[in-house]
N, CA, C and O atoms as a MOPAC input file, in Angstrom:
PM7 MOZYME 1SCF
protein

 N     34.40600 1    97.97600 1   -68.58100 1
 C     35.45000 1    97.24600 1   -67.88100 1
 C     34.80900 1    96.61900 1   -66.65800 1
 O     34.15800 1    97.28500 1   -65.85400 1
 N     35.00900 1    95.35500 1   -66.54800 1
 C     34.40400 1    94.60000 1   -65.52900 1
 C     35.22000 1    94.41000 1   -64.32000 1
 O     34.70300 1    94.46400 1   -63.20400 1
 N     36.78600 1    94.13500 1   -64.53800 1
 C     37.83300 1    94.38600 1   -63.64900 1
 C     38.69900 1    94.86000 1   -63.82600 1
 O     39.55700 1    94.17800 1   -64.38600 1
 N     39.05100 1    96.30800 1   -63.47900 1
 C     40.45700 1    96.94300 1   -63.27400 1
 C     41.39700 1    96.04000 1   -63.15900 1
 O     42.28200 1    95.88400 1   -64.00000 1
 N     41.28100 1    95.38200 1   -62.12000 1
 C     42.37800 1    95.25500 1   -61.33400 1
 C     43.22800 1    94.75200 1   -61.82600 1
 O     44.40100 1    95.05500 1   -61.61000 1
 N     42.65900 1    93.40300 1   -63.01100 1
 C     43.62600 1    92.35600 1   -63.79900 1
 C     44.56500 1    92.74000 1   -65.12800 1
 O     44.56800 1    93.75900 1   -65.81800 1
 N     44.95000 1    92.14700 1   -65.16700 1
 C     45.97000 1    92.97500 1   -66.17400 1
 C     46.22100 1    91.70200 1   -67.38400 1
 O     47.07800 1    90.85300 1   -67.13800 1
 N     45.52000 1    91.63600 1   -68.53900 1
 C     44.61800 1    93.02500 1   -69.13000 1
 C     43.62700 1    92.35700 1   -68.35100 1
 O     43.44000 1    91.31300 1   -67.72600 1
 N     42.72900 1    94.10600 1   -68.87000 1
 C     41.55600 1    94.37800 1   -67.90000 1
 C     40.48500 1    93.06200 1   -68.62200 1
 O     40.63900 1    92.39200 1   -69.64400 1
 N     39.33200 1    93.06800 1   -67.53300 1
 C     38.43500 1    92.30700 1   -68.23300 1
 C     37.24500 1    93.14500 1   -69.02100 1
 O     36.92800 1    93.95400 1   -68.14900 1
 N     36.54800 1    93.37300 1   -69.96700 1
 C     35.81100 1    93.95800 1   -70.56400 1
 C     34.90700 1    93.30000 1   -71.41200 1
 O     35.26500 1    92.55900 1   -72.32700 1
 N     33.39900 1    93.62900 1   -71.04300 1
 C     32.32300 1    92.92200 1   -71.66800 1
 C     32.00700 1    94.42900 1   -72.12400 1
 O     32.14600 1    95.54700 1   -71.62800 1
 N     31.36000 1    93.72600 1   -73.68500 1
 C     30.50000 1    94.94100 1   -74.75500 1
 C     29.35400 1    95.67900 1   -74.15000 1
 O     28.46800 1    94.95200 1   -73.70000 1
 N     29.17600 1    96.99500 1   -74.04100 1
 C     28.03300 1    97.31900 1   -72.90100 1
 C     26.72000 1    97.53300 1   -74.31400 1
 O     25.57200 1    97.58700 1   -73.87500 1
 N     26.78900 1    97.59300 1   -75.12400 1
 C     25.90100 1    97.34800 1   -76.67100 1
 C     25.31600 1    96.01200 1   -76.15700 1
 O     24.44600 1    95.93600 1   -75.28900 1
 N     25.64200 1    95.42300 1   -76.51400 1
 C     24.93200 1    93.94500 1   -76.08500 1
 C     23.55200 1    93.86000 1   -75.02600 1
 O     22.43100 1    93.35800 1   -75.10600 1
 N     24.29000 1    94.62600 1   -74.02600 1
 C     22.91800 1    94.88100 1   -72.84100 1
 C     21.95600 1    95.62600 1   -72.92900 1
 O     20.78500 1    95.38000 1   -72.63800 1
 N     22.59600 1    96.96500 1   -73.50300 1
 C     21.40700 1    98.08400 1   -73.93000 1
 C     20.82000 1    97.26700 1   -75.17000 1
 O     19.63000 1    97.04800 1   -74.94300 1
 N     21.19400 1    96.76400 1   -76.33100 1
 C     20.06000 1    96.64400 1   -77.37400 1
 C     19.39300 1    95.06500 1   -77.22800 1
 O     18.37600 1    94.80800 1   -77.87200 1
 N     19.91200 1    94.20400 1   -76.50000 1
 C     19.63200 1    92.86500 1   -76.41000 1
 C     20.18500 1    91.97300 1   -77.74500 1
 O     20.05400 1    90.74900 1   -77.78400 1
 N     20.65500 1    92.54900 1   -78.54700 1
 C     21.33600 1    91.33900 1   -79.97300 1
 C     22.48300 1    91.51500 1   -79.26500 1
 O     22.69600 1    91.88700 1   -78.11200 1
 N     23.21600 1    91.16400 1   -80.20800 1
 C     24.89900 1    90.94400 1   -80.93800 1
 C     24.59700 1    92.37800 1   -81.64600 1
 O     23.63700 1    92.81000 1   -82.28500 1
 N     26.17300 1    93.06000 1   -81.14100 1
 C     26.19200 1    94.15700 1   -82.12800 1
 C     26.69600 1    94.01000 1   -83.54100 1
 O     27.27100 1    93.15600 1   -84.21600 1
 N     26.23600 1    95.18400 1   -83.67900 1
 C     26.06400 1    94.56900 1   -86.15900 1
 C     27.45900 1    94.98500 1   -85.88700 1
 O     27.99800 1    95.59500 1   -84.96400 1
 N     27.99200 1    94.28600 1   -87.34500 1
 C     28.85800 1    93.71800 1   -87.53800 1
 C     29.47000 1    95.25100 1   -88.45800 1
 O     28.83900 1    96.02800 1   -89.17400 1
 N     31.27500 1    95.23300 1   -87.96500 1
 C     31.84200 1    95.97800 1   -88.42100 1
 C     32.16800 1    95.85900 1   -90.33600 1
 O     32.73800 1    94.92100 1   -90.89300 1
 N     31.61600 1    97.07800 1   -90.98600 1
 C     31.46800 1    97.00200 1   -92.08700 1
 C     32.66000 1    97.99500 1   -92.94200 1
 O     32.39000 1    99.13400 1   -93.32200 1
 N     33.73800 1    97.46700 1   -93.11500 1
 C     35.03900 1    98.02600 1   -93.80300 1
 C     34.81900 1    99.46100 1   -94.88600 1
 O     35.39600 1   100.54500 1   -94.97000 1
 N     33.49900 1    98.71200 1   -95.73900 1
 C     33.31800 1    98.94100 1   -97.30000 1
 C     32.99200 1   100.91700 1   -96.63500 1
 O     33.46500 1   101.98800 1   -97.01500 1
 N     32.10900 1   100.60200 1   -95.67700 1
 C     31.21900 1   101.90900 1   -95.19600 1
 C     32.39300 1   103.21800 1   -95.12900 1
 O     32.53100 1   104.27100 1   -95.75200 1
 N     33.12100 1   102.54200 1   -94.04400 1
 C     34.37000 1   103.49800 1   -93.65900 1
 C     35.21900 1   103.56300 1   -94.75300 1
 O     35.92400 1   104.55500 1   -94.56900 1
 N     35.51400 1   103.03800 1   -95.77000 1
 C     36.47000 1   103.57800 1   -96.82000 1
 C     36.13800 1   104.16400 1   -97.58700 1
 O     36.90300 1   104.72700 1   -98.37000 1
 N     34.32000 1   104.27500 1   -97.65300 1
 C     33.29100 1   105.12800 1   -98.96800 1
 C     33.21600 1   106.59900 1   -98.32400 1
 O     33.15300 1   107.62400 1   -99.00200 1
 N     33.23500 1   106.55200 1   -96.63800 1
 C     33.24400 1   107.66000 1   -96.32600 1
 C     34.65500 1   108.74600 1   -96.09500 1
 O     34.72900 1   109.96800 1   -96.21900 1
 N     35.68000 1   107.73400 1   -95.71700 1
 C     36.71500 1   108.59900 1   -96.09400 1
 C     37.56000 1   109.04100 1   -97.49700 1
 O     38.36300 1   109.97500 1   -97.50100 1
 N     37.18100 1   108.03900 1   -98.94300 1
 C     37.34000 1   108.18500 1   -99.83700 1
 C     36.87100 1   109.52700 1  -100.13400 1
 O     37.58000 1   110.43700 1  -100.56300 1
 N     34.88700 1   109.62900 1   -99.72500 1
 C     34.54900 1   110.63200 1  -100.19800 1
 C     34.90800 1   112.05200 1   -99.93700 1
 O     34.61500 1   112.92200 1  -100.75700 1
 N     35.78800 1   112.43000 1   -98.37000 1
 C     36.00600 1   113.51800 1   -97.31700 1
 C     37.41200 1   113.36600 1   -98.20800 1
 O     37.60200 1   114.53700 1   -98.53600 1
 N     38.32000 1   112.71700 1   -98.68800 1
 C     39.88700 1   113.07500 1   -98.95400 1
 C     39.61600 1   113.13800 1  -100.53500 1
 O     40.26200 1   114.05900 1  -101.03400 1
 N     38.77700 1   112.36200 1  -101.55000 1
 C     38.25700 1   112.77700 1  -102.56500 1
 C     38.23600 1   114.48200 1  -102.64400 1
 O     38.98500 1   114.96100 1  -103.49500 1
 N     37.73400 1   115.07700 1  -102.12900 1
 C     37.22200 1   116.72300 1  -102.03200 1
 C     38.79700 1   117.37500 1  -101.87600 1
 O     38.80600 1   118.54400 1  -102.26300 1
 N     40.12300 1   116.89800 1  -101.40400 1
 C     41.11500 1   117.55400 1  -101.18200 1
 C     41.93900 1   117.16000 1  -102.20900 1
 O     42.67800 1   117.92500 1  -102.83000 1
 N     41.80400 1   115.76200 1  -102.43200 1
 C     42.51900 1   115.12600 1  -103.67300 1
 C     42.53200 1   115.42400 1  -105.24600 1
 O     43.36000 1   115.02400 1  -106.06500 1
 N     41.33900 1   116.27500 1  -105.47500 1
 C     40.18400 1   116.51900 1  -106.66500 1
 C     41.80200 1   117.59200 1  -107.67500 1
 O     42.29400 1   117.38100 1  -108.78400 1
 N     42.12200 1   118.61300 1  -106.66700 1
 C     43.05600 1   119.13500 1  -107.22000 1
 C     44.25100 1   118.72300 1  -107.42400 1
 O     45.08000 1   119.63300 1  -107.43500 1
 N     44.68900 1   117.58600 1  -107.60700 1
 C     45.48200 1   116.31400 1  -107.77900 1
 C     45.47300 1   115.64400 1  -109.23000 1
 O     46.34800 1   115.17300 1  -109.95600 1
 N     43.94200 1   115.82900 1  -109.33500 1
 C     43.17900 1   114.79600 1  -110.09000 1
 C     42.95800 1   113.62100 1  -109.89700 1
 O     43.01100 1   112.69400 1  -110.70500 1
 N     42.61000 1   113.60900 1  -108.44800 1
 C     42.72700 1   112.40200 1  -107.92500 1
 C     41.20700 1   112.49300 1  -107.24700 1
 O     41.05100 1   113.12700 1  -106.20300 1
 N     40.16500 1   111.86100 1  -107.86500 1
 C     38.57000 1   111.60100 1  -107.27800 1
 C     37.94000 1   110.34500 1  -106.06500 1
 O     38.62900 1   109.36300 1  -105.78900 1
 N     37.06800 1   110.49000 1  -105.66800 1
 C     36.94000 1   109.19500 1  -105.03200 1
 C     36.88600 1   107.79400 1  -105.28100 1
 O     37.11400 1   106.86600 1  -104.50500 1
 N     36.45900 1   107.77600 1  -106.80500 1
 C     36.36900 1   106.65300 1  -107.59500 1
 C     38.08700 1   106.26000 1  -107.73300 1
 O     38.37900 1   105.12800 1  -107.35000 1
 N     38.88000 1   106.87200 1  -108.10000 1
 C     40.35600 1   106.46400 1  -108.36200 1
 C     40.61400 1   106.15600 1  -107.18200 1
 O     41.37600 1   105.20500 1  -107.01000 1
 N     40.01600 1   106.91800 1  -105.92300 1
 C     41.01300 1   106.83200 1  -104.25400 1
 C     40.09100 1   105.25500 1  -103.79300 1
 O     40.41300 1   104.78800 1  -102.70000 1
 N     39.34700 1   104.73100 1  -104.34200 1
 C     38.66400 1   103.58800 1  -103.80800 1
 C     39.01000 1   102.52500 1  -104.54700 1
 O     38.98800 1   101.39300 1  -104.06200 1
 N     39.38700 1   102.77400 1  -105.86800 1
 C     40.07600 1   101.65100 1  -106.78400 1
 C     41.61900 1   101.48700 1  -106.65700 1
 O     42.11800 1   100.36300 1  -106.72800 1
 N     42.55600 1   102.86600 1  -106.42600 1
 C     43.70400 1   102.51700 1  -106.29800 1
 C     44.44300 1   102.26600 1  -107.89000 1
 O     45.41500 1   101.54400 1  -108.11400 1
 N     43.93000 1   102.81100 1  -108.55600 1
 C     44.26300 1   102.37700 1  -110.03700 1
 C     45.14500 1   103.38700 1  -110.79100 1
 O     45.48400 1   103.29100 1  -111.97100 1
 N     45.51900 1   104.53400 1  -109.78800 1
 C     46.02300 1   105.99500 1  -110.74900 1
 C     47.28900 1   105.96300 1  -109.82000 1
 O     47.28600 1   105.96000 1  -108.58900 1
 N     48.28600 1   105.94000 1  -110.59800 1
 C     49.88400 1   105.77800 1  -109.89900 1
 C     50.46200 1   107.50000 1  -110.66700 1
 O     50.35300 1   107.90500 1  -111.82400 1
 N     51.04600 1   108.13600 1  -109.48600 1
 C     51.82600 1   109.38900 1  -109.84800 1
 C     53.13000 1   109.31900 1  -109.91600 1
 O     53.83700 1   108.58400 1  -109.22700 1
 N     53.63000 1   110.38300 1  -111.08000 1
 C     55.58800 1   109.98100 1  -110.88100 1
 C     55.56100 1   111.70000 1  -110.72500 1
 O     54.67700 1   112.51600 1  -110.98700 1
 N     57.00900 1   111.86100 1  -110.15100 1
 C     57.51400 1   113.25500 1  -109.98600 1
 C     56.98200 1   114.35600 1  -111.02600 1
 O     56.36400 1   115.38500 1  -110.75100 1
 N     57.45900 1   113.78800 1  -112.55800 1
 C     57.00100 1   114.63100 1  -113.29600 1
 C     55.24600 1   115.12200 1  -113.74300 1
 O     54.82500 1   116.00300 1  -114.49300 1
 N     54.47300 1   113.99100 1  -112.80500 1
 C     53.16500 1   114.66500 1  -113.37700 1
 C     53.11700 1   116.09700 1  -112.62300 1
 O     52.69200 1   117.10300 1  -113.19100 1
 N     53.47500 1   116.09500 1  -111.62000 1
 C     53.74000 1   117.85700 1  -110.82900 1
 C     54.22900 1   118.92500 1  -111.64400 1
 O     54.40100 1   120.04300 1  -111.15900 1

């Protein structure tokens, strides 16, 4: 934060200064492989794997319970 005071604040990336680039670029695919894989492991007894939780392709009705 560069100025409190203003409302909104002003804020420059402090990445930028420490590494000298542009910081890398936010990558979606990464974060959904890794939480697929962490809720995959709870889902499993569902029958629900990471491959189905990343495709979205397996629809449940009341009676599969």
């Amino acid at each position: 934060v560069t100025s409190a005071k203003n409302s909104p604040m002003d804020v420059e990336p402090w990445l930028v200064d420490e590494i000298g680039e542009d910081p890398p670029r936010y990558d979606p695919d990464y974060y959904a492989r890794r939480l697929a894989t962490a809720l995959g492991r709870i889902t499993e007894a569902f029958g629900w794997g990471r491959t189905e939780l990343m495709s979205g392709s397996r629809q449940q009705t009341l009676f599969d319970f």
